[in-house]
LUMKETOR-300497 format. One line per field, with one value per residue (C-alpha): x, z negated, y; residue in three letters. Coordinates in Angstrom, 2 decimals. Each point is the difference from the previous one (the first is absolute). Last residue first. Example, Ala and Ser with C-alpha at 12.3 -4.5 7.8 and 13.67 -1.06 7.14 Angstrom:
BEGIN
east [13.67, -1.37]
up [-7.14, -0.66]
north [-1.06, -3.44]
code [ser, ala]
END
This chain:
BEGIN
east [13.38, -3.81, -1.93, 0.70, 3.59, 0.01, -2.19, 2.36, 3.15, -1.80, -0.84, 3.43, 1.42, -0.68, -3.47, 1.58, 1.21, -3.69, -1.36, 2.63, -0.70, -3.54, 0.74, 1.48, -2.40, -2.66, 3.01, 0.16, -3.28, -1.97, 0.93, 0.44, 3.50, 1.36, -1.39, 1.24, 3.34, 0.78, -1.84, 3.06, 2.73, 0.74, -0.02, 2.56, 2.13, -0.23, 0.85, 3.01, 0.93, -0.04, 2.17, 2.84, 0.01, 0.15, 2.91, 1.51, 0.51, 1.58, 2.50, 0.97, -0.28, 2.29, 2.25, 0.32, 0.93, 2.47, 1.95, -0.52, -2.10, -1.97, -2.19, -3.88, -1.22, 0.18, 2.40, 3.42, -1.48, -3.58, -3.12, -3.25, -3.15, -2.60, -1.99, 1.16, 0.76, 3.72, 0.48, 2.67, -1.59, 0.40, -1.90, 1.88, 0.93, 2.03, 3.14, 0.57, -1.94, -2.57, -1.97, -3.00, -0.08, -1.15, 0.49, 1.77, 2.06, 0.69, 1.47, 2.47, 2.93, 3.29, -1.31, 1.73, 2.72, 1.50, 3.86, 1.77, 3.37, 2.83, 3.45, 3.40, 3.44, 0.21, 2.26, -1.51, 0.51, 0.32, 1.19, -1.02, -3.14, -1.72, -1.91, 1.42, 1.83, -0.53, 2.78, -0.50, 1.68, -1.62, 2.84, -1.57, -3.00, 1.16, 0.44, 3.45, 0.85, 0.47, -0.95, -3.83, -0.80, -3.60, -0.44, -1.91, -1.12, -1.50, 0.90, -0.23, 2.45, -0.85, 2.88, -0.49, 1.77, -2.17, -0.14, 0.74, -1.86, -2.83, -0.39, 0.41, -1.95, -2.91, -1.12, -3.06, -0.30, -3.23, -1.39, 3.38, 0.50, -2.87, 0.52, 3.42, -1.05, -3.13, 2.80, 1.75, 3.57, 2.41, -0.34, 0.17, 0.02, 3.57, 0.51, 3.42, 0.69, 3.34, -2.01, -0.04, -2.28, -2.07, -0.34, -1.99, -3.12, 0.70, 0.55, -2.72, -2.30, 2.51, -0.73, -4.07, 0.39, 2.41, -1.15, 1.95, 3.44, 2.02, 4.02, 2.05, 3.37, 0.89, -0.43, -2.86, -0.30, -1.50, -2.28, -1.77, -1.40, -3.62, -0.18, 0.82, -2.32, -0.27, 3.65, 2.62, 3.26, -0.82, -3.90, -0.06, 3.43, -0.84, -3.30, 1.82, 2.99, -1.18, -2.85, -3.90, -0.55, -1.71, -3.09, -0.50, -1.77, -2.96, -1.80, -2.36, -0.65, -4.05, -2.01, -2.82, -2.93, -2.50, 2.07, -0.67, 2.60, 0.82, 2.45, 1.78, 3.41, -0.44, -1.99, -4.08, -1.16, -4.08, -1.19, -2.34, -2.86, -2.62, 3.06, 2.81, 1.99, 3.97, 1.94, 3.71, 1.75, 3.34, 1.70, 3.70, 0.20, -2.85, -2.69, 0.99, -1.88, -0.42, -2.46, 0.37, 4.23, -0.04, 3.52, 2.22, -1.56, 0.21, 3.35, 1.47, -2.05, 1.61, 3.42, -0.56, -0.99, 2.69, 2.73, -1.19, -0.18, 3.74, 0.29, 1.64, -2.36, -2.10, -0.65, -2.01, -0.59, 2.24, 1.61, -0.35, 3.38, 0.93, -2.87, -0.74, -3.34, -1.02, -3.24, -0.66, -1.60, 0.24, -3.51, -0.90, -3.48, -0.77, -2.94, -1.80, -1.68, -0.97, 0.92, 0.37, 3.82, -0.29, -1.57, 3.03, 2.99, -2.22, 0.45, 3.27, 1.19, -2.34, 1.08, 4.14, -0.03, -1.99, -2.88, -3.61, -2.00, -3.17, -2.00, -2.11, 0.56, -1.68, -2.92, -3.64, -3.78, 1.02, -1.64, 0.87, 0.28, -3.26, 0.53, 3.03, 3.30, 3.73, -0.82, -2.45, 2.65, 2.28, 3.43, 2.28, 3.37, 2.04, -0.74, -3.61, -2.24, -3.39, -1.17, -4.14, -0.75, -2.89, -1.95, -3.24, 1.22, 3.14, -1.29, -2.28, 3.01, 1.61, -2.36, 0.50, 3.43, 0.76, -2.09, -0.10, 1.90, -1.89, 1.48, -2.05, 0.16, -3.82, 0.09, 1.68, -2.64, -1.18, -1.99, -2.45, -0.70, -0.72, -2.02, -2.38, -0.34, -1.76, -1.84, -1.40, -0.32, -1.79, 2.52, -1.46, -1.39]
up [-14.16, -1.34, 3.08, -0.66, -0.13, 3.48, 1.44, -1.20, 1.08, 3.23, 0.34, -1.40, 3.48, 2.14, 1.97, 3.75, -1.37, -1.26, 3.08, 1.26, -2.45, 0.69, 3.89, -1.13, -2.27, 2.68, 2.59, -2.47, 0.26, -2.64, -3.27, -3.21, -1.58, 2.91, 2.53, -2.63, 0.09, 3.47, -0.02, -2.92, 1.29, 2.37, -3.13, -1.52, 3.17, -0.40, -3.79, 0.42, 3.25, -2.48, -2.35, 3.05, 1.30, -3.40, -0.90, 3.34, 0.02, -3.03, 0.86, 3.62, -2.06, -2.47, 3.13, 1.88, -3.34, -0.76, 3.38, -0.01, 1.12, -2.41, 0.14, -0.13, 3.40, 1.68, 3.09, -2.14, -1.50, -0.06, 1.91, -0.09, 1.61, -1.77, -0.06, 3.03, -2.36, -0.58, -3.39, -1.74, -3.17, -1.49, 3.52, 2.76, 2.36, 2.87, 0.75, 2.59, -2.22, -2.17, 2.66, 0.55, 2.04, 3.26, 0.39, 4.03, -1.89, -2.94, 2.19, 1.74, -1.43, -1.21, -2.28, 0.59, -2.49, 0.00, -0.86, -3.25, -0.05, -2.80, 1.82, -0.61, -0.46, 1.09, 2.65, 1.08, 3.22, 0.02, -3.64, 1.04, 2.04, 3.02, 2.03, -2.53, 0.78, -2.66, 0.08, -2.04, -2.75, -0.79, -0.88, -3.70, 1.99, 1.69, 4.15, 0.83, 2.90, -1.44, 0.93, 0.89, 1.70, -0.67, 2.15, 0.17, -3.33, -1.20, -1.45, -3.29, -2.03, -3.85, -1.71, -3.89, -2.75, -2.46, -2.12, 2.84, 2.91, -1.55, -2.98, 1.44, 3.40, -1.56, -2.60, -0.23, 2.18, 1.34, 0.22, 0.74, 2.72, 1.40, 0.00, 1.69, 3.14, 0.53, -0.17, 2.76, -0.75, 3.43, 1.34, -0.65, -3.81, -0.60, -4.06, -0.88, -2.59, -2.24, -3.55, 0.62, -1.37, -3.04, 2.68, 2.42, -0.76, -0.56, 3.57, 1.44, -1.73, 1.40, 3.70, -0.91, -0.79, 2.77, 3.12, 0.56, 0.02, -2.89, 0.45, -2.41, -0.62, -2.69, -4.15, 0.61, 3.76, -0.08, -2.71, 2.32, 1.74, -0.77, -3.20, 1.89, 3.03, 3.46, 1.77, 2.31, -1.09, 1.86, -0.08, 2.47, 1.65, 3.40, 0.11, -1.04, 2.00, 2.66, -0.43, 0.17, -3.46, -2.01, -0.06, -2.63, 0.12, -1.78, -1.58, 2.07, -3.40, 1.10, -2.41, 1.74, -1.33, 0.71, 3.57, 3.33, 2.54, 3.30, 2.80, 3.03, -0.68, -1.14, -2.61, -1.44, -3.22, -0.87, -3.05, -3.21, -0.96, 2.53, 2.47, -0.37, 3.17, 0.18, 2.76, 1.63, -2.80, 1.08, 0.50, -0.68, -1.57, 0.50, -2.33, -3.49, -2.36, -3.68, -1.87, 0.68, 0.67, -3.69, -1.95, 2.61, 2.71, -2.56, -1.34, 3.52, 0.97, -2.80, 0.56, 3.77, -1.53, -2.43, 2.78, 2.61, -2.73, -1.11, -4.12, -1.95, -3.03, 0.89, -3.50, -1.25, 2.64, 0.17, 3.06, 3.17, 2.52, 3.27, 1.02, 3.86, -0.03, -2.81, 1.36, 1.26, 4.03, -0.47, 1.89, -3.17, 0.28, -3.97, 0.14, -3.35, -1.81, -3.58, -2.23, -2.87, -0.03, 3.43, 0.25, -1.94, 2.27, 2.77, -1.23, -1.51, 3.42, 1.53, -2.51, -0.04, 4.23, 2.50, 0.91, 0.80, -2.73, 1.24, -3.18, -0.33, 3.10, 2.70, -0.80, -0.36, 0.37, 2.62, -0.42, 2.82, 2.55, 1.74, 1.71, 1.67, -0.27, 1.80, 3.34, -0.92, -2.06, 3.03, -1.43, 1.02, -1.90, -1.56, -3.57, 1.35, 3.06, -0.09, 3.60, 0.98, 2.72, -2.42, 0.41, -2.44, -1.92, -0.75, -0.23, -2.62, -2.32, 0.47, -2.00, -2.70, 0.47, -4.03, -0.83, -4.40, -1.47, -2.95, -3.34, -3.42, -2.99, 0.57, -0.54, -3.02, -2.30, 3.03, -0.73, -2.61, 2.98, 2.27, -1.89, -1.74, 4.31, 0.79, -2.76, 0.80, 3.13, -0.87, -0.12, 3.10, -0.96]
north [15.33, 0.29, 1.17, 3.88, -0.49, -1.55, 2.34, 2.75, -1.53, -0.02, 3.34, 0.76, -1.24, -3.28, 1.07, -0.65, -3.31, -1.08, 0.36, -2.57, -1.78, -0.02, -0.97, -2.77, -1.25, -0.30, -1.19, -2.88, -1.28, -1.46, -2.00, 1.10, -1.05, -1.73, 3.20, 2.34, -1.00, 0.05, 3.72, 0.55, -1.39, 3.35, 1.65, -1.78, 0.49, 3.60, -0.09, -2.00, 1.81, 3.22, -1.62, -0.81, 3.26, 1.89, -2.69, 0.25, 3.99, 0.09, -2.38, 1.80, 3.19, -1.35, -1.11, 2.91, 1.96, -2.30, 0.59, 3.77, 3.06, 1.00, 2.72, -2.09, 1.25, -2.87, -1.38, -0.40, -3.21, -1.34, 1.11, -2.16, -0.81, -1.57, 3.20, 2.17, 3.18, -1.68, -2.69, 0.18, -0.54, 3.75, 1.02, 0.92, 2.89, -1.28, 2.60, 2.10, 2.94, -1.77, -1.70, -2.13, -3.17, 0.43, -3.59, 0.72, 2.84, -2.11, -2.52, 2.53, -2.02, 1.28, 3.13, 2.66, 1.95, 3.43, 0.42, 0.44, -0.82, -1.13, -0.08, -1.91, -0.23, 3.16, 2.85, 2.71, 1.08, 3.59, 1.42, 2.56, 1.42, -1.13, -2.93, -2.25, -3.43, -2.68, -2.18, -3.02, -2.57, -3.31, -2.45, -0.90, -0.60, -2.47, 0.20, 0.49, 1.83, 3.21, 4.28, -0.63, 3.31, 1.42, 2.72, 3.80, 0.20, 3.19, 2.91, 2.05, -1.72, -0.22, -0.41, -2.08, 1.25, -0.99, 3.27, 2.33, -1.29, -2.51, 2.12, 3.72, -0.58, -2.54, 2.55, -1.69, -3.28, -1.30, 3.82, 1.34, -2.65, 0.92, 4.04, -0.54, -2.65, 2.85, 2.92, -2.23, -1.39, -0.30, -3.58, -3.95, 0.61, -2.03, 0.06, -1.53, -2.20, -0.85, -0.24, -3.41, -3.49, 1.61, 3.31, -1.93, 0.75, 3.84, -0.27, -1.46, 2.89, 2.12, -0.91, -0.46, 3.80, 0.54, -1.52, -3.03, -1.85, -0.40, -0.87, -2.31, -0.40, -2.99, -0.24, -2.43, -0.49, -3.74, 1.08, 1.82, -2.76, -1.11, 2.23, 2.95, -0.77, 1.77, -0.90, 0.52, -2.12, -3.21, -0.04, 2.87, 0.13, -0.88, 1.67, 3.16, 0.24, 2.21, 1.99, -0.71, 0.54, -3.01, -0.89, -2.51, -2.80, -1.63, -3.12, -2.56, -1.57, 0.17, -3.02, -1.57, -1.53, -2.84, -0.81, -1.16, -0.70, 1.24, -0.75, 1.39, 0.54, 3.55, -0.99, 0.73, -0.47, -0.85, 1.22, -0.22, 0.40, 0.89, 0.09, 3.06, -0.30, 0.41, 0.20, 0.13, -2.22, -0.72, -3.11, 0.33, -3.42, -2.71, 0.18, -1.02, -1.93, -0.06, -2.53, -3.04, 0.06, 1.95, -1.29, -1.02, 3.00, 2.69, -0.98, 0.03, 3.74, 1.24, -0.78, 1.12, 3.63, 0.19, -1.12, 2.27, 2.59, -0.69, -0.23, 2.68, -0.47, -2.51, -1.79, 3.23, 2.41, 3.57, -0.96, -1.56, 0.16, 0.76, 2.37, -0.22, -1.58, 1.92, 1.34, -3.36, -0.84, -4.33, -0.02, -2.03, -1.27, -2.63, -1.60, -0.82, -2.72, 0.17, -2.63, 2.55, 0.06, 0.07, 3.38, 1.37, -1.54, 1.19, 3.61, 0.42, -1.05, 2.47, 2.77, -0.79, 0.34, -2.29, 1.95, -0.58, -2.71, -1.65, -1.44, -2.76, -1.56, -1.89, 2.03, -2.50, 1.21, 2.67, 3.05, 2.68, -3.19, 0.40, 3.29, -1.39, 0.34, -0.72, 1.30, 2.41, 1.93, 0.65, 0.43, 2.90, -0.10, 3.00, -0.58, -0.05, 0.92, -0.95, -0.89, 0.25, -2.89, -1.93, 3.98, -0.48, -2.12, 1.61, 3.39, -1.27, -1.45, 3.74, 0.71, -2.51, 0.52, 0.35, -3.44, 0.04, -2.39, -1.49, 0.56, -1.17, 1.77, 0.44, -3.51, -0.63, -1.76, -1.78, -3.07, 1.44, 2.96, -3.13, -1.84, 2.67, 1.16, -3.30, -0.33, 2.91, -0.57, -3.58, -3.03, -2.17, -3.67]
code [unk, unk, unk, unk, unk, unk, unk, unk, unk, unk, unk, unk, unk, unk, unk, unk, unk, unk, unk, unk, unk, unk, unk, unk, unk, unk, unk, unk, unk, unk, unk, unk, unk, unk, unk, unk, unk, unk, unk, unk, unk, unk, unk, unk, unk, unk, unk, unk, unk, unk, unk, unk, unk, unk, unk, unk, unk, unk, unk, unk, unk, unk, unk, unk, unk, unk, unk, unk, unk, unk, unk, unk, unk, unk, unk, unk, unk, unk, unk, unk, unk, unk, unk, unk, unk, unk, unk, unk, unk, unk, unk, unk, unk, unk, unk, unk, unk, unk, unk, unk, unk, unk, unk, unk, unk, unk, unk, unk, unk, unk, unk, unk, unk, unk, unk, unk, unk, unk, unk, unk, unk, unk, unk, unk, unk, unk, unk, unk, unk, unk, unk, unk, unk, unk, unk, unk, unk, unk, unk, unk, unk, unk, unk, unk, unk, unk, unk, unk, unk, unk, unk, unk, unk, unk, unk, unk, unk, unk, unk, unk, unk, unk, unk, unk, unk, unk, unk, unk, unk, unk, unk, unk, unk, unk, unk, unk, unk, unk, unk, unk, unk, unk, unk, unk, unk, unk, unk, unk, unk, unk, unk, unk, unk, unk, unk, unk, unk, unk, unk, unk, unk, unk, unk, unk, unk, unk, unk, unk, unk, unk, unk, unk, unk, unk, unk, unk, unk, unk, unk, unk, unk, unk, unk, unk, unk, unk, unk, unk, unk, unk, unk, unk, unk, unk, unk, unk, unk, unk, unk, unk, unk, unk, unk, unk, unk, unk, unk, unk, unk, unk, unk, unk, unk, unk, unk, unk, unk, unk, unk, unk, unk, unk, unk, unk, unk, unk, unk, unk, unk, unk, unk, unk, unk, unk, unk, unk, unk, unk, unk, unk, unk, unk, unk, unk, unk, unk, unk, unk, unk, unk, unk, unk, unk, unk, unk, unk, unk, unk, unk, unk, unk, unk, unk, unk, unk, unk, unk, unk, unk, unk, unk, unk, unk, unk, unk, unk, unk, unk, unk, unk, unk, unk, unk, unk, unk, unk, unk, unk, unk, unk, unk, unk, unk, unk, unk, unk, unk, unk, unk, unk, unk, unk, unk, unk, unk, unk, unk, unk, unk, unk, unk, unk, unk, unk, unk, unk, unk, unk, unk, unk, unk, unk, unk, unk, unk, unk, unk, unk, unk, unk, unk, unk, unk, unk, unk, unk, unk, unk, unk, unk, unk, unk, unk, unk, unk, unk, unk, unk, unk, unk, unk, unk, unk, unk, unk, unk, unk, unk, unk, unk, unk, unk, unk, unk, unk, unk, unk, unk, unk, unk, unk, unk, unk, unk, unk, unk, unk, unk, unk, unk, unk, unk, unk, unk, unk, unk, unk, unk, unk]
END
């Protein structure tokens, strides 16, 4: 015999305590879903690569029953790794793209992380990806390396990934650890000597000139900022501010830094070198750090080049994929804005690593996002697949049709929020 409604509804508010806790993606192209029905030939450009969407989708595939993986991870650095290491823990399956594209692809040596202290990248990462596969070979997987994801489409709830090779997968969640890169000047000697001298983070690599020649490279306020970081390692630095001083460049660094001129100057001792770089001339052969010494040629004043061990710069940053372009994700800046959990304004979608808007930029912080970002992901599968039990349930329990209950949950979804919590309270939970 069928459970009256309100019988009905008593169940299913007893049953889920945390549902409006719940996340269910939400479908960012929806409108651009309609285009694609109505015109099959309509191209989406992405990351570079035009993919028809008609050719891979149809109408009746925005809520498949099964995903062939619970979660699609893109990006091979620290914060995927950490990633599918962390899904697997919890039997959840995952997918690992790596288009092998890393912000420190030219950085000899890891630093600052406990038991890698000094280790090679290449190395860290293919140490990781060995213990992953020995101890998780049912639960992590790896698509084949250098593919890169070209698409991403939100489905009822979930998605379905698109590669440059040709294939597509469906996912419950996906976690972004597509990272950044830096844009660095477009002068000689730079791109050859980023990573190997030239570089963004103190704590990455500026212990490697303590007590050595160093140059900083920027606009002044952020210049001196960079600076005073350094001063525990050498007091032998050099201010570069790419041009002649602006009253705008003076009246910021005041407000960040009062009395900047006599304290950085006179107390500190620190030149401040109003012109910019014109070369970067490696002056050795050898390529440790402890070798590192440069040429950095001036377009004016004296002493012209300078001569350092190394050089601290801050340059603009880009995210490396266009993904959140094509998922319209929202912005803060050029970076991701996300929620406390990780998670991106495309509900089960998530940004980990240098690509949010958190402010840190380093190898721990890409993978205590990465971690974060599983748990919420992996709790709110929990509660969606608990919910998807539910019509299953009720049919054993009471009989009737499934597609009845079905559609009640559903109904019941759109209501999750203090509404519900309310009903619930009111019927005795």
């Amino acid at each position: 015999m069928m459970f009256s409604n309100y019988s009905f509804w008593r169940f299913c508010l007893l049953s889920l305590p945390l549902a409006s806790a719940l996340t269910v993606p939400q479908k960012p192209l929806a409108e651009l879903s309609d285009d694609i029905i109505s015109e099959p030939n309509q191209d989406l450009a992405v990351d570079d690569t035009a993919f028809n969407i008609s050719d891979y989708t149809s109408v009746d595939e925005w809520n498949p029953t099964k995903f062939d993986y619970d979660v699609v991870i893109v990006g091979g650095g620290p914060a995927g790794l950490a990633a599918s290491m962390s899904l697997a823990r919890v039997a959840r399956t995952s997918l690992l793209y790596d288009s092998q594209e890393y912000r420190n692809e030219q950085t000899r040596y890891m630093h600052d992380v406990l038991g890698q202290d000094g280790q090679v990248p290449l190395k860290f990462r293919a140490a990781v990806r060995q213990q992953i596969d020995e101890l998780y070979p049912d639960y992590s997987f790896w698509a084949t390396r250098k593919t890169k994801v070209t698409g991403i489409i939100s489905l009822e709830k979930g998605f379905r990934v698109y590669d440059d090779k040709g294939g597509k997968v469906t996912a419950k969640r996906v976690i972004l650890a597509t990272g950044i890169k830096d844009i660095l000047p477009n002068k000689p000697g730079f791109a050859e000597a980023f990573g190997r001298g030239v570089f963004w983070c103190p704590w990455c690599d500026g212990h490697d000139y303590k007590k050595r020649k160093m140059v900083v490279y920027g606009k002044l306020a952020s210049a001196i900022g960079s600076a005073l970081n350094l001063r525990k390692l050498t007091t032998d630095i050099t201010i570069v501010t790419g041009g002649a001083l602006t009253k705008e460049d003076k009246d910021e660094a005041e407000a960040r830094w009062p009395g900047w001129e006599t304290v950085v100057k006179k107390t500190y001792n620190i030149p401040i070198r109003e012109n910019d770089i014109t070369k970067v001339e490696r002056t050795t052969t050898a390529i440790e750090p402890k070798d590192d010494e440069y040429k950095i040629h001036l377009n004016g004043g004296s002493p012209n080049p300078l001569v350092t061990n190394g050089m601290l710069i801050s340059v603009p940053t880009a995210q490396t994929s266009s993904l959140h372009k094509q998922l319209r994700l929202e912005m803060d800046g050029k970076s991701v804005k996300v929620k406390s959990n990780m998670e991106s304004s495309v509900g089960g979608l998530y940004v980990v690593g240098d690509a949010n808007n958190d402010g840190s930029t380093n190898a721990y912080h890409a993978m205590w996002s990465a971690k974060r970002a599983c748990v919420n992901a992996h709790v709110s599968m929990s509660k969606q697949e608990y919910l998807d039990d539910v019509p299953l349930a009720m049919v054993a329990a009471a009989g009737g049709e499934e597609e009845f209950y079905r559609l009640q949950i559903d109904d019941l979804e759109l209501q999750m929020g203090s509404d519900v919590e309310q009903m619930y309270k009111a019927l005795g939970g």
